[in-house]
N, C-alpha and C positions, 0 to 999 in steps of 0.2 A: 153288090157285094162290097160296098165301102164301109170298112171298119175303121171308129173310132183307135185314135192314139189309144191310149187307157186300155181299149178293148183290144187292142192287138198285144199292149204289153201283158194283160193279165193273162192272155190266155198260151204265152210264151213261158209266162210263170217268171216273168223279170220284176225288180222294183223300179218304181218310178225314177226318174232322174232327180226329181227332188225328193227327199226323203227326213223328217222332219222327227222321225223316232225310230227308234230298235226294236226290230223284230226279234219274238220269245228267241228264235235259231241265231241269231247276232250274239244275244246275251250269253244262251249257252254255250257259243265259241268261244267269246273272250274270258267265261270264266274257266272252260276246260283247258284253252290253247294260252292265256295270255296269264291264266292264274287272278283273273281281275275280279274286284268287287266293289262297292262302295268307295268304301277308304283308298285302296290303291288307285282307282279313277281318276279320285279329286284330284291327289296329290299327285297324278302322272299329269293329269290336266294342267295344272300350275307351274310344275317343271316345265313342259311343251312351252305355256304362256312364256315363262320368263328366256327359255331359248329364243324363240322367235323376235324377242323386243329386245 
């Protein structure tokens, strides 16, 4: 009864600890909860960047 990492996270219905893209349900939250799209992204991305540094 030894399950894989992987196979224990999928069937928990968790995402992996690394996560390398946006799931469809990520996108549709940040653009129903956050108002986001394209445009607003980049240029929130760039503000983030330039806070940070």
């Amino acid at each position: 009864m030894s399950s894989s990492y992987e196979e224990v996270m999928e069937s928990k219905n968790f995402l992996p600890f690394h996560l390398d893209h946006l799931t469809p349900r990520m996108i549709q939250i940040a653009q129903e909860e956050l108002n986001e799209n394209e445009n607003t992204r980049s240029s929130s991305i760039e503000q983030l960047k330039k806070l940070i540094i």
